[in-house]
N, CA, C and O atoms as a GROMACS GRO file, in nm:
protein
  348
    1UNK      N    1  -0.279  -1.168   1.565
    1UNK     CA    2  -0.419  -1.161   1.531
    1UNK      C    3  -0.430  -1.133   1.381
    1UNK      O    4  -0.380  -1.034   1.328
    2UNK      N    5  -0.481  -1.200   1.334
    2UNK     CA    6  -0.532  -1.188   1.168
    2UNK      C    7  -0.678  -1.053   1.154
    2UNK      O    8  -0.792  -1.041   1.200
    3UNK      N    9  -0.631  -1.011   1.105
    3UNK     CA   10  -0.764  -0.925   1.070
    3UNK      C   11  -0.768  -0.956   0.912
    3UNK      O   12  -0.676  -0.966   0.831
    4UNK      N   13  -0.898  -0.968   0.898
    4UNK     CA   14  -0.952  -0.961   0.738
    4UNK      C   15  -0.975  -0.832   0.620
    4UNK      O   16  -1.097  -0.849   0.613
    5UNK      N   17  -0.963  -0.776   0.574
    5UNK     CA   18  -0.980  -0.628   0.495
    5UNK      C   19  -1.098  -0.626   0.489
    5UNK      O   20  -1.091  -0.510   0.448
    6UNK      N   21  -1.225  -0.649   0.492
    6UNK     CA   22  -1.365  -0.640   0.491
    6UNK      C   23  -1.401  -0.598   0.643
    6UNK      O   24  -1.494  -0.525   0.675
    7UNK      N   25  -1.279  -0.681   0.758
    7UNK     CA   26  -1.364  -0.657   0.874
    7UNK      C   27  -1.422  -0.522   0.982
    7UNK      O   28  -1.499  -0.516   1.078
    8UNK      N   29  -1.329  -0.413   0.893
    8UNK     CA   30  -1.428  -0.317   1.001
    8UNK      C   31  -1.515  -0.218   0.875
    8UNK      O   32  -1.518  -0.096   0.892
    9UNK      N   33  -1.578  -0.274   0.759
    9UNK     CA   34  -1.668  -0.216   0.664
    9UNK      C   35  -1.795  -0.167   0.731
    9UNK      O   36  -1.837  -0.227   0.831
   10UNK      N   37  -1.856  -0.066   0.684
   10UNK     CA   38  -1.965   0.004   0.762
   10UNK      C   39  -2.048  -0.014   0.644
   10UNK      O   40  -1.985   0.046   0.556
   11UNK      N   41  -2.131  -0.051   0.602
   11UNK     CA   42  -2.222   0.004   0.492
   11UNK      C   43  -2.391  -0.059   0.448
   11UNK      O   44  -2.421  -0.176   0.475
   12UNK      N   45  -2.447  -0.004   0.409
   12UNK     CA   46  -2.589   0.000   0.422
   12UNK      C   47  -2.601  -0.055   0.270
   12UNK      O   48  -2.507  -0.045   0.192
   13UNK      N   49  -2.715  -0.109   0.238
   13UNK     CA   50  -2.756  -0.165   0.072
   13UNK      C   51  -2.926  -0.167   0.080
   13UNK      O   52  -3.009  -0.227   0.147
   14UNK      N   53  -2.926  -0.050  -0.041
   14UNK     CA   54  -3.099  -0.031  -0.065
   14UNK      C   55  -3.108  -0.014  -0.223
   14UNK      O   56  -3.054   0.035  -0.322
   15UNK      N   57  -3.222  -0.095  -0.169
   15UNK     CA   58  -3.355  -0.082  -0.285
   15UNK      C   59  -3.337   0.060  -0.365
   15UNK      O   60  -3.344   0.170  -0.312
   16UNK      N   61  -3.319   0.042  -0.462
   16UNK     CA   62  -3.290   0.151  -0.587
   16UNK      C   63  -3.422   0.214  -0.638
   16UNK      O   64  -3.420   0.327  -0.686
   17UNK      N   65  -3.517   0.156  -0.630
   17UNK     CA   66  -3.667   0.186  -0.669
   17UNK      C   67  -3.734   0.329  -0.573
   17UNK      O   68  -3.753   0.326  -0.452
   18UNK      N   69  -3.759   0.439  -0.658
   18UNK     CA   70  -3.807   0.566  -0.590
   18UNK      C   71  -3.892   0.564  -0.526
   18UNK      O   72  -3.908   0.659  -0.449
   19UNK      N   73  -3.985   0.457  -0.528
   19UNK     CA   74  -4.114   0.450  -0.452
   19UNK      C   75  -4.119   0.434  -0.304
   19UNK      O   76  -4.186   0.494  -0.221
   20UNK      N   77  -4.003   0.307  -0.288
   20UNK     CA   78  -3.972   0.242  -0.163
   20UNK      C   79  -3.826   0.298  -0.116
   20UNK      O   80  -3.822   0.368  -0.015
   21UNK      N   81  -3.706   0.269  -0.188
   21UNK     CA   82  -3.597   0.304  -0.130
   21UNK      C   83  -3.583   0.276   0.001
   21UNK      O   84  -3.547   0.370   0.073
   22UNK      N   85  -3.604   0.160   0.056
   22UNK     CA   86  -3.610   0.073   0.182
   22UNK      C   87  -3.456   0.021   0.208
   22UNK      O   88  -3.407   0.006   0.097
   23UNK      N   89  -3.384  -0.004   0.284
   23UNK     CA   90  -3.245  -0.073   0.320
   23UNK      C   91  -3.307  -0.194   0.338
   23UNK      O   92  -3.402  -0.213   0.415
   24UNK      N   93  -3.239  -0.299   0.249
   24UNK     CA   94  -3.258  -0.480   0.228
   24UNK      C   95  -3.120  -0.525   0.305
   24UNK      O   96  -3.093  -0.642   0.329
   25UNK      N   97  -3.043  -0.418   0.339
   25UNK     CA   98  -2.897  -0.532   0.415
   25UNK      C   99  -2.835  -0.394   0.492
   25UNK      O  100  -2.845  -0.276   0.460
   26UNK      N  101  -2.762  -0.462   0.612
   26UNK     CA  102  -2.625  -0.421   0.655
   26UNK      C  103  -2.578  -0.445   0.741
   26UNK      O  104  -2.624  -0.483   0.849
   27UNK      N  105  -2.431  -0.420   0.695
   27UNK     CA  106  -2.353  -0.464   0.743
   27UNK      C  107  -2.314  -0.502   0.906
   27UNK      O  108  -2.357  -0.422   0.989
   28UNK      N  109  -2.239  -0.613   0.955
   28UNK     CA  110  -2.239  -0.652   1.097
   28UNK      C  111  -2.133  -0.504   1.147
   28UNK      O  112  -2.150  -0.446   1.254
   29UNK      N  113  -2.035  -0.466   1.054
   29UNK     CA  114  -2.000  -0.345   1.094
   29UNK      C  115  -2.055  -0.223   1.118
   29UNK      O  116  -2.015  -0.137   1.196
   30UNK      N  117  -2.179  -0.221   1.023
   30UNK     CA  118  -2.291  -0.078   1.056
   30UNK      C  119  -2.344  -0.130   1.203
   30UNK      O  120  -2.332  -0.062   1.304
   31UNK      N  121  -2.395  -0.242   1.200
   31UNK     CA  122  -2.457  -0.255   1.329
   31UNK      C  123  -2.381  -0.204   1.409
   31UNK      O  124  -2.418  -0.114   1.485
   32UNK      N  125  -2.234  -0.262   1.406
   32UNK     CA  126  -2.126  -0.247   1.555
   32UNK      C  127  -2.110  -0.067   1.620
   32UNK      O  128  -2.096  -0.013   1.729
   33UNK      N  129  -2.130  -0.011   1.416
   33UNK     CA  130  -2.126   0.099   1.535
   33UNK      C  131  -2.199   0.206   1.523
   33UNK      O  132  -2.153   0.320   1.538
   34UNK      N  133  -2.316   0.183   1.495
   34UNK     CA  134  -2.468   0.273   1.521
   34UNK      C  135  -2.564   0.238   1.646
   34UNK      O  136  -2.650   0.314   1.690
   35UNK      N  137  -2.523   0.069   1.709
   35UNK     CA  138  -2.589   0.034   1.800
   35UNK      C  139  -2.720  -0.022   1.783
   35UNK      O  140  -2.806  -0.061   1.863
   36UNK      N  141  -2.711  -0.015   1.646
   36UNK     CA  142  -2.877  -0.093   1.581
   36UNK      C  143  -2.870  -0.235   1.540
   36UNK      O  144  -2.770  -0.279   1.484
   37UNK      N  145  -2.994  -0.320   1.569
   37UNK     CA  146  -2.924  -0.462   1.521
   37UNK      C  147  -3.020  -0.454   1.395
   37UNK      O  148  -3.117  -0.381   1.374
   38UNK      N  149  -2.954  -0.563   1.310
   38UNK     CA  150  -3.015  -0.566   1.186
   38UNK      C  151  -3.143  -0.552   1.166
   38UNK      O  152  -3.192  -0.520   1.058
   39UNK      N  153  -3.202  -0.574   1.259
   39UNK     CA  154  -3.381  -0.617   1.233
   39UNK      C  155  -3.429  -0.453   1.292
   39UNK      O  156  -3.542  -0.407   1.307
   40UNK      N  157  -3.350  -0.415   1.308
   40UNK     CA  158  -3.378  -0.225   1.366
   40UNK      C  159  -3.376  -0.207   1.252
   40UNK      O  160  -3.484  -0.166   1.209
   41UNK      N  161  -3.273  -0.224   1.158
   41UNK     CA  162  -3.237  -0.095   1.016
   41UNK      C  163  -3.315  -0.160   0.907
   41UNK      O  164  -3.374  -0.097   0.818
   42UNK      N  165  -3.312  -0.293   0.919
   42UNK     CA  166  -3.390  -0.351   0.755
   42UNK      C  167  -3.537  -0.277   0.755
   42UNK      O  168  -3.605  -0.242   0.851
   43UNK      N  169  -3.561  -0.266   0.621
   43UNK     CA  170  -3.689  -0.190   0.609
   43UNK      C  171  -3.695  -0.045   0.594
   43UNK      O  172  -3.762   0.012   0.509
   44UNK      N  173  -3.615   0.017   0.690
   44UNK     CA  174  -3.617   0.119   0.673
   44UNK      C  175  -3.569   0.204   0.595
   44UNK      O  176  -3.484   0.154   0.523
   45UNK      N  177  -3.594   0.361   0.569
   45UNK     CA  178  -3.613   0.428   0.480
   45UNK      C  179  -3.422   0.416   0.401
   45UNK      O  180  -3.328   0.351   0.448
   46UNK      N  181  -3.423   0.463   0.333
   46UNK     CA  182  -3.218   0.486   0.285
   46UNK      C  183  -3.225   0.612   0.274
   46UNK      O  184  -3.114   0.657   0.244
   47UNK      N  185  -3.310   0.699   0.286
   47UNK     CA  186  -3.311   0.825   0.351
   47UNK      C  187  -3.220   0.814   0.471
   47UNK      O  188  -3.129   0.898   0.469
   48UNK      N  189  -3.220   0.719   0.595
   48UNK     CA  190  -3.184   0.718   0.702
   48UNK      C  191  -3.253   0.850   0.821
   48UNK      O  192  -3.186   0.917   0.899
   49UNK      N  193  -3.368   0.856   0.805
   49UNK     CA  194  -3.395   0.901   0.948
   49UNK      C  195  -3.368   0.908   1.059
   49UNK      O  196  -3.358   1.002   1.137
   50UNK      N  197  -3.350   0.740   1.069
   50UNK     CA  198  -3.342   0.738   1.219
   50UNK      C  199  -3.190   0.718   1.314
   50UNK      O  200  -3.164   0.653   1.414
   51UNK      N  201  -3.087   0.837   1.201
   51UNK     CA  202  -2.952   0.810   1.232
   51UNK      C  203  -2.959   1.001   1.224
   51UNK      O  204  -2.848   1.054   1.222
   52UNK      N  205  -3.043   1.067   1.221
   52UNK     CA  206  -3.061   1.195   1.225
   52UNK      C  207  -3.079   1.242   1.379
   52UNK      O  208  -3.134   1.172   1.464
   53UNK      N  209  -3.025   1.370   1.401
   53UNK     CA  210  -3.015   1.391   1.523
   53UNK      C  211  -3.021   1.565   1.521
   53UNK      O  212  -3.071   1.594   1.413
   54UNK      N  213  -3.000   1.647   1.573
   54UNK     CA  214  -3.020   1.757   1.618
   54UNK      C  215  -2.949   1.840   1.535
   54UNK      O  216  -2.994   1.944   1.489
   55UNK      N  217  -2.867   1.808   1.520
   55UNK     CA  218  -2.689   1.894   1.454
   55UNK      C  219  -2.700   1.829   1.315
   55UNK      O  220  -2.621   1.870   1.230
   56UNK      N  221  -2.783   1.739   1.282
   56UNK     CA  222  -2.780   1.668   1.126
   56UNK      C  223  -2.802   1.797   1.064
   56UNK      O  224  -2.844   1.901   1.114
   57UNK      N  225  -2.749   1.763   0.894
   57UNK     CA  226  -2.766   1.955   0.823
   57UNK      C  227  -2.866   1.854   0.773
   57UNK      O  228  -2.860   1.733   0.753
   58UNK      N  229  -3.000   1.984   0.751
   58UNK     CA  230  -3.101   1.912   0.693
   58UNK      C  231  -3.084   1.971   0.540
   58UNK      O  232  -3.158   1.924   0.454
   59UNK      N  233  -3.004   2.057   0.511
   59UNK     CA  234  -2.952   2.053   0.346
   59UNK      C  235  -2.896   1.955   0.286
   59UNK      O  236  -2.905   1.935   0.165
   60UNK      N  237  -2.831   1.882   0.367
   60UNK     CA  238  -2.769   1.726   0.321
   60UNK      C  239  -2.837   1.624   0.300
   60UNK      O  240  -2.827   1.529   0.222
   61UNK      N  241  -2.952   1.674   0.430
   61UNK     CA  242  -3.061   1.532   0.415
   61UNK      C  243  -3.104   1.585   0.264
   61UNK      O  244  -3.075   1.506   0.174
   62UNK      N  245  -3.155   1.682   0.233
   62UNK     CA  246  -3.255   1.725   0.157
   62UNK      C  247  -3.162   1.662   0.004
   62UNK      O  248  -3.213   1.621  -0.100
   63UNK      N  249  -3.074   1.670   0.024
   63UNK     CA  250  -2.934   1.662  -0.097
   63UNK      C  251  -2.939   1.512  -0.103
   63UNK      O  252  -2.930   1.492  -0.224
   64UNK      N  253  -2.950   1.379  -0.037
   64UNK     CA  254  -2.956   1.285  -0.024
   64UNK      C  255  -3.039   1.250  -0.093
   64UNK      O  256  -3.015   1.184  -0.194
   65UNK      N  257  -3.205   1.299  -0.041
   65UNK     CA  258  -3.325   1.233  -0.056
   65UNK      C  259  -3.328   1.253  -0.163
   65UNK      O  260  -3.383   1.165  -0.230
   66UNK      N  261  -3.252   1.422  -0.264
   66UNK     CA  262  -3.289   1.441  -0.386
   66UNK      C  263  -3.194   1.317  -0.459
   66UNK      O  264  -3.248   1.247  -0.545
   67UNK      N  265  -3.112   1.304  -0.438
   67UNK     CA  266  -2.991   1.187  -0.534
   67UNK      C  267  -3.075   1.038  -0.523
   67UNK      O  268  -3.078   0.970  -0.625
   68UNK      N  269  -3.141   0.988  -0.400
   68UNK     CA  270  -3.205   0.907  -0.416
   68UNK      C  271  -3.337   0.894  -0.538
   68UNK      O  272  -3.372   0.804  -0.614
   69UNK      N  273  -3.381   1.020  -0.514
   69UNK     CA  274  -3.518   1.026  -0.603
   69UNK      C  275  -3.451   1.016  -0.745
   69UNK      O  276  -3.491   0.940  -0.833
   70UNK      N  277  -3.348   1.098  -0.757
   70UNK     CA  278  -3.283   1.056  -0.934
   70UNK      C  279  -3.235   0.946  -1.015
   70UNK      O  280  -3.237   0.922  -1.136
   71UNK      N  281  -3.166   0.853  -0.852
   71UNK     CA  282  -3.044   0.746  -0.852
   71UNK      C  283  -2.953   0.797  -0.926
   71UNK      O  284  -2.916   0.754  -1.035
   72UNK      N  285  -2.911   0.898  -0.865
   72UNK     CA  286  -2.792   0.961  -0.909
   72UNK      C  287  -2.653   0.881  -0.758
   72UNK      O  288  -2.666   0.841  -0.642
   73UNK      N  289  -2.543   0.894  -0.850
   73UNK     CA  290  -2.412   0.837  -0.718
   73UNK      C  291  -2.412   1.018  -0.675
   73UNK      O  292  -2.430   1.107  -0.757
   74UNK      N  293  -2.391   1.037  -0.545
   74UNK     CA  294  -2.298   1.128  -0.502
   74UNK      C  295  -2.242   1.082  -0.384
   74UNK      O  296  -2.261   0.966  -0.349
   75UNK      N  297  -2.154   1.185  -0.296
   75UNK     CA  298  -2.112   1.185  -0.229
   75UNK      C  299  -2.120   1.260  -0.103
   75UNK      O  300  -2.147   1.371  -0.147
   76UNK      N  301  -2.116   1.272   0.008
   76UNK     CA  302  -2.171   1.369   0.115
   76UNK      C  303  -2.123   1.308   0.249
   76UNK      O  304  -2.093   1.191   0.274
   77UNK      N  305  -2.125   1.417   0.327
   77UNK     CA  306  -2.071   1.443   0.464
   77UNK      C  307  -2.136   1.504   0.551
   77UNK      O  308  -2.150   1.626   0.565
   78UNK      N  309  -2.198   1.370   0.646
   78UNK     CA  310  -2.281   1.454   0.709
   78UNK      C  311  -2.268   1.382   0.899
   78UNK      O  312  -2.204   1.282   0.933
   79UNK      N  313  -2.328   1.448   0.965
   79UNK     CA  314  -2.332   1.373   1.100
   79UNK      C  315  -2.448   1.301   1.132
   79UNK      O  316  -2.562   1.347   1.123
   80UNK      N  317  -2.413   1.160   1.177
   80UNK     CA  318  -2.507   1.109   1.210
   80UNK      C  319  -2.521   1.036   1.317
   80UNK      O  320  -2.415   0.979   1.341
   81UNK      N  321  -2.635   1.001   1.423
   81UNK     CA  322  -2.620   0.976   1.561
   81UNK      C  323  -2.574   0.800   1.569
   81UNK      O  324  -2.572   0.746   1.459
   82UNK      N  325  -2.548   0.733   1.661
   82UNK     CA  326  -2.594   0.630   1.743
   82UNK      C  327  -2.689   0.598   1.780
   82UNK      O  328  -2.759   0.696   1.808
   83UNK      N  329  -2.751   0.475   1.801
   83UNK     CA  330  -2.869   0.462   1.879
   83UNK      C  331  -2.886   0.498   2.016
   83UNK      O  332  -3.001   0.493   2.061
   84UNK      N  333  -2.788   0.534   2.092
   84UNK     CA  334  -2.803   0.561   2.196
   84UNK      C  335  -2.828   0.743   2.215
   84UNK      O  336  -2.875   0.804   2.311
   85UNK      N  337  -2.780   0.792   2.094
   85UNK     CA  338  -2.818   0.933   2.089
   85UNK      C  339  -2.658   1.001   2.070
   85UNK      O  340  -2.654   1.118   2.032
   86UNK      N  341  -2.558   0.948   2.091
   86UNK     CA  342  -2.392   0.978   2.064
   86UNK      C  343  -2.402   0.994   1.936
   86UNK      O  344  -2.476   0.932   1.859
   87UNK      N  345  -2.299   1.106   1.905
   87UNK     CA  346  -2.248   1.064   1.735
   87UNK      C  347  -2.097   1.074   1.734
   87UNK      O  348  -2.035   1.050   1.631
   0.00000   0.00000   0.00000
């Protein structure tokens, strides 16, 4: 079996603009394993809400939303659910 080096990539691509910060793409690997199909995640926030779940640290969210509002790069570790409610 050939596998490709791209093929098990997970990753999300948004809109850089503070106003919107909307997700315009991702990946067939994010889909595979959040359980969302593309037309679930496009649009939505790059905050990522709707991958937030109970046990999410909301200091991370808060740490996120602030790096978004700057467009600053960081880095972070956080938990995030499935669509089915698994993480």
């Amino acid at each position: 079996m050939l596998i490709k080096p791209h093929q098990y990539r997970s990753f999300l691509v948004a809109n850089a603009q503070p106003e919107s910060c909307h997700i315009i793409f991702c990946s067939d690997g994010f889909c595979k394993m959040t359980g969302f199909t593309r037309a679930e995640v496009m649009q939505r926030s790059a905050c990522t809400e709707f991958l937030q779940g109970q046990m999410t640290s909301q200091a991370v969210v808060q740490s996120i939303k602030e790096a978004l509002r700057k467009g600053e790069e960081q880095h972070f570790e956080i938990l995030y659910y499935r669509k089915n409610g698994e993480f």
